[in-house]
C-alpha angles and dihedrals in degrees: 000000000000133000124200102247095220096197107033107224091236102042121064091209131104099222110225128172104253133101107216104211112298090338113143117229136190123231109240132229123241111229104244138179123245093276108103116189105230146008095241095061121115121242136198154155117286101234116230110214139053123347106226134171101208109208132203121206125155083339104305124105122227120197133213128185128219096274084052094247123143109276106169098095090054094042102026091134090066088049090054092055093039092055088062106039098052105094094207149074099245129010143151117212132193113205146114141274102218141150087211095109093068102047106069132124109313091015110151084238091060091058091048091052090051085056104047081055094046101056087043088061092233128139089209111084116218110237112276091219088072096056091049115093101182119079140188136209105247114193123205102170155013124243111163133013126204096317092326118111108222090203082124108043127106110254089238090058092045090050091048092056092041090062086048096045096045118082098206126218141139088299111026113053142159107241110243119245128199133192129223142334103052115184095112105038089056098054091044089050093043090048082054098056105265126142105190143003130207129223119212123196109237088234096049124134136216113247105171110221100014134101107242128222106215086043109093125193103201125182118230089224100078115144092222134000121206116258109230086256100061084044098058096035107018134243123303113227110184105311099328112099109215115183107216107251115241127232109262 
């Protein structure tokens, strides 16, 4: 079963359900188990770093943090990439400000953090992130469209116009997304550094400010996730058939 996960790891924020003024808002995760509900929903890293909704408007890009609050001074380099890579007139991007694409296995920051470690003589490695100074915008969904809100919208739609909207490079990427099963995504992404993913239901909708439901922060390190099979038909124990009870 799932638990509303009142104060998201990665985002400093307490969600609430208002909307202050013209403020912009994220919508939140709700921390989940490794039971996902279904084999059509979507599923991606968690990505480690700032929280930020990127905003065009007559070609300049305004960004809000999680709490809502004005970001663009402290992060003004990610506005200046933003502004070039949305194809559109008007948009408004949820995504993260991370340094999490360039620390992957083999990164030149995960062998310097093997050396700092090294040379302290410690078995624990300090987090690469940490040690990497670049960053990149990564986008993980669509909220408005050239004047259009997107509230409504199925997540899938909303992701399909996201790929179609973001002009990829180095710095400015569309976060990747996998479907079940999983085994070998998480310990690739966990290899990789992340702590956690989130799985997203193809029919799900954008509520700013609010923890939703058919949105599931997971942590990589699960003892045990369920095959497809056990989710489908359960789990056997001895000769007693029980079918795994699904989230309401």
């Amino acid at each position: 079963m799932s638990s509303p996960d009142p104060r998201p790891a990665d985002d400093p924020a307490t969600p609430g359900s208002a909307i202050a003024g013209d403020r912009d808002f994220p919508q939140y995760a709700t921390l989940g188990d490794a039971a996902i509900p279904g084999i059509d929903w979507f599923v991606e890293p968690c990505w480690k770093g700032q929280r930020l909704l990127a905003r065009l408007e007559g070609g300049l890009v305004r960004l809000t943090d999680a709490e809502g609050q004005p970001a663009e001074t402290e992060f003004g380099d990610a506005a200046k990439l933003l502004a070039g890579a949305i194809d559109a007139d008007q948009a408004l991007i949820d995504g993260s400000w991370t340094g999490m694409p360039f620390v992957g296995v083999g990164s030149p920051a995960r062998e310097w953090a093997r050396t700092v470690a090294g040379k302290a003589n410690v078995r624990t490695l300090p987090d690469p992130a940490s040690l990497e100074k670049r960053r990149a915008f990564v986008a993980w969904d669509l909220v408005e469209l050239d004047g259009q809100v997107l509230y409504d919208i199925p997540y899938q739609e909303r992701r399909r116009l996201l790929e179609s909207v973001v002009i990829e490079n180095p710095q400015v990427r569309v976060s990747p997304t996998v479907r079940p099963p999983l085994r070998g995504w998480i310990g690739a992404w966990r290899a990789d550094g992340f702590t956690h993913y989130v799985a997203k239901s193809p029919n799900s909708r954008y509520r700013p400010g609010e923890i939703a439901p058919d949105w599931l922060k997971v942590s990589v390190a699960s003892e045990k996730l369920p095959s497809l099979l056990e989710r489908v038909f359960g789990t056997r124990s001895g000769r007693v058939r029980r079918v795994r009870r699904q989230p309401e």
